[in-house]
C-alpha positions as CSV (number, residue, x, y, z in Angstrom):
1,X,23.8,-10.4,-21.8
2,X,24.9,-6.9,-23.6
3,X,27.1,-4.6,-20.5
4,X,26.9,-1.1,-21.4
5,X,30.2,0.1,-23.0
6,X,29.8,3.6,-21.2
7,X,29.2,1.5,-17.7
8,X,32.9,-0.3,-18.3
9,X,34.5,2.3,-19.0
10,X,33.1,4.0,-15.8
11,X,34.5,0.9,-14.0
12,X,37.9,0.9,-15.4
13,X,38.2,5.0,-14.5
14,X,37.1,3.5,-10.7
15,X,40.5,1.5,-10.9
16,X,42.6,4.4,-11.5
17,X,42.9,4.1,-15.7
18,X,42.4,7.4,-17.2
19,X,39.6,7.6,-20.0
20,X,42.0,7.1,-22.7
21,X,43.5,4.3,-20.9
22,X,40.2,2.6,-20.5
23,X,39.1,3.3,-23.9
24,X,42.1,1.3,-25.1
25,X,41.8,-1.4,-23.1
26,X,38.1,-2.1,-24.0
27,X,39.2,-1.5,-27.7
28,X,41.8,-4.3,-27.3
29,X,39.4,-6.4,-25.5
30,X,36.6,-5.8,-27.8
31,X,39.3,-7.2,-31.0
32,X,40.9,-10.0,-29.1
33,X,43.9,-9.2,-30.2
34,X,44.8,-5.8,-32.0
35,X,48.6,-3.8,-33.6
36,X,49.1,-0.4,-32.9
37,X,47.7,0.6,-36.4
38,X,44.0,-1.4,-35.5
39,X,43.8,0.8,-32.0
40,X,44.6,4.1,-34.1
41,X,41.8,3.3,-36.7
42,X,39.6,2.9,-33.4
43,X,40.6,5.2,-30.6
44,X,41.0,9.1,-31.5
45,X,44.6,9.0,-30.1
46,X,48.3,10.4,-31.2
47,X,50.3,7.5,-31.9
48,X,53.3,8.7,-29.7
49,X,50.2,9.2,-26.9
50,X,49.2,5.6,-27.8
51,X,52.8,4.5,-26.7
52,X,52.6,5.7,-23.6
53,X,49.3,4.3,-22.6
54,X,50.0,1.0,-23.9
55,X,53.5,1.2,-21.2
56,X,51.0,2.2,-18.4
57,X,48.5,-0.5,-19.4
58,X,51.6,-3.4,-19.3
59,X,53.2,-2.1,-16.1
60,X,49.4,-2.3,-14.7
61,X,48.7,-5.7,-15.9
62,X,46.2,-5.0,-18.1
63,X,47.1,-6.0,-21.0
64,X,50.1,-8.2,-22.9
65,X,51.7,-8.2,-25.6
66,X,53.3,-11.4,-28.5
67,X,57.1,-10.9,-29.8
68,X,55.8,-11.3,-33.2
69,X,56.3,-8.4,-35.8
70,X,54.0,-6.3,-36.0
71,X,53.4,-6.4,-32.6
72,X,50.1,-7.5,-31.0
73,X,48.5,-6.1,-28.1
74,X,45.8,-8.7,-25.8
75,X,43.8,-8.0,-23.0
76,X,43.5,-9.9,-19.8
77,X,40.2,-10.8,-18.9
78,X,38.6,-8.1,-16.6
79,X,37.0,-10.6,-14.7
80,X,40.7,-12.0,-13.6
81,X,41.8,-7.9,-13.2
82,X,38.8,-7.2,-10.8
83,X,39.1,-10.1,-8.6
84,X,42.9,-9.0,-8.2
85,X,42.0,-5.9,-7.2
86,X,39.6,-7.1,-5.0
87,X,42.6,-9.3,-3.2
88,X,45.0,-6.6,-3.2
89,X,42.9,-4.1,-1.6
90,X,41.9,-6.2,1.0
91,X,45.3,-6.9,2.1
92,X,45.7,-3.2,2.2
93,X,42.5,-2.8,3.7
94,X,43.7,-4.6,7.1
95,X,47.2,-2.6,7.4
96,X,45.0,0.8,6.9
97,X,42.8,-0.2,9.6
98,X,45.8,-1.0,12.3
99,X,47.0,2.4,10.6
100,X,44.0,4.7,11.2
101,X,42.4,3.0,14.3
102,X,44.5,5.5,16.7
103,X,44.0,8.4,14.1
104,X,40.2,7.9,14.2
105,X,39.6,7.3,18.1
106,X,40.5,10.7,18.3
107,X,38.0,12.5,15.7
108,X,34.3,13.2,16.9
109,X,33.1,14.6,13.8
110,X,33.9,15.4,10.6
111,X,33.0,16.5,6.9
112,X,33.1,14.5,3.6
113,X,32.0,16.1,0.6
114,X,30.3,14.9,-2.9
115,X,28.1,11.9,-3.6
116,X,31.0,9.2,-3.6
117,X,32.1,10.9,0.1
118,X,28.9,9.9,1.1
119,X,28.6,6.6,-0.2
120,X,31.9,5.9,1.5
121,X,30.6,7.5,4.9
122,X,27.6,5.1,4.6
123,X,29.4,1.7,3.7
124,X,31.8,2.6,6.3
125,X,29.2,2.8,9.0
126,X,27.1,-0.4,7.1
127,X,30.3,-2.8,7.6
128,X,31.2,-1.6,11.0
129,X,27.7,-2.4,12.6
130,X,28.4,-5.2,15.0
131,X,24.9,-5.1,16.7
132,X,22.0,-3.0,15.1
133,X,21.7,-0.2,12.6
134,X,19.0,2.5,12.8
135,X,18.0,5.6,11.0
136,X,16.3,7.0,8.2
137,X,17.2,7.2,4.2
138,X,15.9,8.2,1.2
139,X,14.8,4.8,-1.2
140,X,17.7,5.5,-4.2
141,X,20.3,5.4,-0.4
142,X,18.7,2.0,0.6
143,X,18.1,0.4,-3.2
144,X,22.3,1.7,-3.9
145,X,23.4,0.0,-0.8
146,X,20.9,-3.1,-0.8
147,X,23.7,-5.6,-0.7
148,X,25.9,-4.2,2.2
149,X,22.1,-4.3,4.6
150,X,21.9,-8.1,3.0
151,X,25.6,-8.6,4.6
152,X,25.0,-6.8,8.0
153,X,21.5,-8.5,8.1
154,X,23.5,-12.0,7.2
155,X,26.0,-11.4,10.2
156,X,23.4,-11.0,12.7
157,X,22.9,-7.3,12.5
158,X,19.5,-6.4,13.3
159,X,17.9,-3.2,11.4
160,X,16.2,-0.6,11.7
161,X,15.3,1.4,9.3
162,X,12.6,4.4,7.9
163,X,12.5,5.0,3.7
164,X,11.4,7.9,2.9
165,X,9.3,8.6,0.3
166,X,8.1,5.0,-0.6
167,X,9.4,1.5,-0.7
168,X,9.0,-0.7,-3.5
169,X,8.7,-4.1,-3.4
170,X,11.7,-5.2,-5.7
171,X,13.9,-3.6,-2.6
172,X,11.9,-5.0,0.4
173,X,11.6,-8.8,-1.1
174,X,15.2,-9.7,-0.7
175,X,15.0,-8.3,3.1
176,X,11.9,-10.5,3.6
177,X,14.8,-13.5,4.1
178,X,15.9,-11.5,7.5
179,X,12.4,-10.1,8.6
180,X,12.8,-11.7,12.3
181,X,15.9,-8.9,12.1
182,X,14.8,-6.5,9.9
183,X,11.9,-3.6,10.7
184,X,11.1,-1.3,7.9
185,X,9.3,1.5,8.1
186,X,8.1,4.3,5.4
187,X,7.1,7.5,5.3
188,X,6.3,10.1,3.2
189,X,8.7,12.9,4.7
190,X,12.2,12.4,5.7
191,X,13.8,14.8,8.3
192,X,17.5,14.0,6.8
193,X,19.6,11.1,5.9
194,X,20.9,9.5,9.4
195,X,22.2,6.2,9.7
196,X,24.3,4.6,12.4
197,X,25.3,2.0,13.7
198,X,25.5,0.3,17.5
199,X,25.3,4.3,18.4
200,X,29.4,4.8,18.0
201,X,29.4,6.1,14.4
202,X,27.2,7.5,12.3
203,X,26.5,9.6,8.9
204,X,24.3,12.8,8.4
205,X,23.1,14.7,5.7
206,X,20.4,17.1,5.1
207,X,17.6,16.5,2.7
208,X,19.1,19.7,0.5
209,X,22.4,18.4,0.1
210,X,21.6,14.8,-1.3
211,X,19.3,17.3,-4.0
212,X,22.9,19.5,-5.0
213,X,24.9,18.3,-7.6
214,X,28.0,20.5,-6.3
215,X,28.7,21.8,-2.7
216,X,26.5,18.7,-1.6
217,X,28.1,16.9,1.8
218,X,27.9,15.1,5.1
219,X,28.8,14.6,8.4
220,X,30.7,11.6,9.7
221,X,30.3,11.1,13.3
222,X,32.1,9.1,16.2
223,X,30.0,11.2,18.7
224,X,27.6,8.9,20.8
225,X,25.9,12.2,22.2
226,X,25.2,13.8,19.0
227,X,24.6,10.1,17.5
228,X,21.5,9.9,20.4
229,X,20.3,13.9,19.9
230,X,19.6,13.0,16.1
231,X,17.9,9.8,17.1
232,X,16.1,11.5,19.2
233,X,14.3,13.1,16.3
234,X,14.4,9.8,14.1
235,X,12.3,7.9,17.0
236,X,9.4,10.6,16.8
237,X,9.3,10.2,13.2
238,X,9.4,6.7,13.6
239,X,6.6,6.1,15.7
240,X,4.3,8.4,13.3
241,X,6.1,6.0,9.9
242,X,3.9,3.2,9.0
243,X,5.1,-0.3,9.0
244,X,6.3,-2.1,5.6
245,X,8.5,-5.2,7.1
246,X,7.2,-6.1,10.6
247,X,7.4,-9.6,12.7
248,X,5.7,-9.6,16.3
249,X,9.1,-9.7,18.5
250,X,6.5,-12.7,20.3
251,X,7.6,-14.9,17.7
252,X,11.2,-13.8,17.2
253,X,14.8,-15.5,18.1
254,X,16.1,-14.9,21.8
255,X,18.5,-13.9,23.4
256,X,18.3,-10.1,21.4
257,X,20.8,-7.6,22.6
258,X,19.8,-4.4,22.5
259,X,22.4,-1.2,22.7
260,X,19.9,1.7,21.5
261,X,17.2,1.3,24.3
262,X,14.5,3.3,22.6
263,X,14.1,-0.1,20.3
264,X,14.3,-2.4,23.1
265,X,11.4,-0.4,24.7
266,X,9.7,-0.4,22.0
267,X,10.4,-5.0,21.6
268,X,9.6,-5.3,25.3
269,X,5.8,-3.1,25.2
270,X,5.4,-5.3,22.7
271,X,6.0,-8.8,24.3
272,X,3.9,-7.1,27.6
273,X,0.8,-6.4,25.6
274,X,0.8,-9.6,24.2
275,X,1.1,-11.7,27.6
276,X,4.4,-12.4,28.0
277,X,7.3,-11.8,30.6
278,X,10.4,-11.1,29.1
279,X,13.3,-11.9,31.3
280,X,16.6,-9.1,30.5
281,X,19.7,-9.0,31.5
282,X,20.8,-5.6,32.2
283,X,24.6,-3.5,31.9
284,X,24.7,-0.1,32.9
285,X,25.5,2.4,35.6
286,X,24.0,2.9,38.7
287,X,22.8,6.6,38.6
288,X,23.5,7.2,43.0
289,X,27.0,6.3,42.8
290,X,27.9,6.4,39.6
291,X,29.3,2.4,39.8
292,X,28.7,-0.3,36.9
293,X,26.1,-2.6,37.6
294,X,24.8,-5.8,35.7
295,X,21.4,-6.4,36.7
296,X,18.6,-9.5,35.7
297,X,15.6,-9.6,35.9
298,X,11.5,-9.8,35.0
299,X,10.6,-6.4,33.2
300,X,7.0,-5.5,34.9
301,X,6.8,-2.8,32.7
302,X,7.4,-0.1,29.9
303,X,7.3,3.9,30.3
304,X,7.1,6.1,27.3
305,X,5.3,9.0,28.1
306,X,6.4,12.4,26.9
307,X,10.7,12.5,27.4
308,X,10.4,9.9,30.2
309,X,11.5,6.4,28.8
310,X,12.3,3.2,30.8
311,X,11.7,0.1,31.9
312,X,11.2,-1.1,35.2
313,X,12.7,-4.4,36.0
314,X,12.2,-6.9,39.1
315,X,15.2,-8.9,40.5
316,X,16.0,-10.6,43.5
317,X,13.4,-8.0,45.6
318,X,14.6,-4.9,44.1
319,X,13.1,-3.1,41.4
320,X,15.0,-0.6,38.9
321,X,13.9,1.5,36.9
322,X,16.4,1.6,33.8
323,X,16.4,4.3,31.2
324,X,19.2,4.6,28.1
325,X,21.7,7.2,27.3
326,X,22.1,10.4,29.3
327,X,18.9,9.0,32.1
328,X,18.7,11.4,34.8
329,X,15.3,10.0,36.7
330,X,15.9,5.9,36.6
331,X,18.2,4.1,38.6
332,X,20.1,3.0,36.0
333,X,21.9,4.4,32.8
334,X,21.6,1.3,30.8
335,X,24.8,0.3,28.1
336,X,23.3,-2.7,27.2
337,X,20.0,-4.4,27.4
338,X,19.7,-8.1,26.6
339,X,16.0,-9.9,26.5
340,X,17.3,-13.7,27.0
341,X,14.0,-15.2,26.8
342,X,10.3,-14.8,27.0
343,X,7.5,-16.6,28.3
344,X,3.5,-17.0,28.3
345,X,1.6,-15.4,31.3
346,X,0.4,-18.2,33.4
């Protein structure tokens, strides 16, 4: 297989080389073996500049060099350089995370700009998801990021998701593996770009700025009441968005927790219409009082009419009516909603 010179060298500048730097290492690589007289006849470089990029590329690692005369310049194999990378970054990866987990607990919102801020807001919230991810995203967002909604999805995450303006198969096929976890939807229109995950962090961007070359940006939020007022909008788009990977939740995997209650509504009027009795257990506050409450029960039935949305749920006499984040009307402000099992009407 031919790899595109311009696409290596793209790589190499991603690992900190500048673009002199990475066109001499690929030169080196390309020859095998190469003196300081073969890189001059192939790289448009000053020889004392040639010097100094060779030192930069041997302190790095990236190349080494025999004790013969003239000497002779090798590369390591890139494969070998990448997968050190990958090893020392990770290590570095868990100190920054003991590092910034104070830092970020106390930021609700903030801006990251350009493409590549972005991307970084979006596999940030992609490999945090614990539980579910939801929103909408344009196709080039989902195809880009295919292989980190393949890892959440191979975890257990369960996903939610509206492409906007089409879907093609190439994209959904690999999702098909998950499609007990996995509900896709597409539409035509897209109101922004909103994805989060397990409603604690989330990413926003408006339809313009993904367009703008320069001055384009997002939002980065740790704000579970803006997080909900956005999804707010997603769910009415949502429901008008027409299905492309769909499995009846009647023949799905339980238990199913559920932490963004506008999909476990929408899981449970499912299982009622088709004749079965889905048994939940439920974590939430108890709106009179203001006290945590764990409740479990039979769910009799689903409300979504207009801005009221709730369940009402049977257990041990009582009945509760449980709505999600910010309920004002229901018993119970619901944190968590798990269905444990369902069962056929007798």
């Amino acid at each position: 297989m031919t790899i595109d010179r311009d696409y290596l060298l793209r790589v190499l500048t991603m690992m900190g080389l500048t673009n002199r730097e990475a066109e001499v290492f690929l030169t080196i690589a390309e020859k095998g073996e190469a003196s300081v007289k073969d890189i001059l006849e192939s790289v448009d470089v000053h020889q004392p500049q040639l010097y100094n990029i060779l030192s930069s590329l041997l302190r790095r690692g990236f190349i080494k060099v025999s004790s013969s005369r003239p000497k002779k310049y090798s590369a390591y194999n890139l494969s070998t350089i990448i997968d050190t990378y990958i090893s020392s970054f990770s290590s570095i990866k868990e100190v920054v995370k003991r590092i910034e987990s104070p830092i970020r607990s106390s930021s609700q919102i903030y801006v990251s700009y350009g493409i590549d801020g972005l991307n970084n807001g979006l596999v940030e919230v992609i490999s945090n998801a614990q539980v579910e991810l939801y929103g909408e995203i344009p196709s080039w967002i989902l195809r880009k990021n295919l292989r980190l909604f393949m890892d959440a999805l191979g975890r257990g995450v369960r996903l939610y998701l509206l492409v906007y303006p089409s879907i093609s198969e190439e994209d959904l096929h690999p999702l098909r593996e998950y499609e007990d976890a996995a509900w896709i939807k597409v539409n035509k229109l897209g109101d922004f770009l909103l994805l989060a995950a397990d409603l604690s962090k989330g990413v926003y961007a408006s339809r313009r700025s993904l367009t703008v070359n320069e001055g384009s940006h997002c939002y980065i939020i740790q704000d579970k009441d803006i997080i909900t007022r956005f999804l707010t909008i997603f769910n009415s788009t949502w429901k008008e968005s027409e299905d492309a990977l769909y499995v009846d939740p009647s023949r799905g995997k339980y238990p199913r927790k559920f932490l963004n209650i506008h999909f476990a509504l929408l899981t449970l009027e499912a299982l009622l219409t088709h004749g079965y009795n889905p048994v939940v257990s439920v974590k939430g506050i108890l709106l009179k009082n203001n006290e945590p409450i764990e409740v479990r029960g039979v769910v009799s039935s689903v409300n979504m009419l207009n801005r009221v949305s709730n369940i009402v749920v049977r257990s041990n006499g009582n009945q509760y009516t449980i709505g999600g984040y910010d309920a004002e009307l229901e018993d119970i402000e619901a944190q968590e909603v798990v269905i444990e099992s369902i069962s056929p009407n007798a």
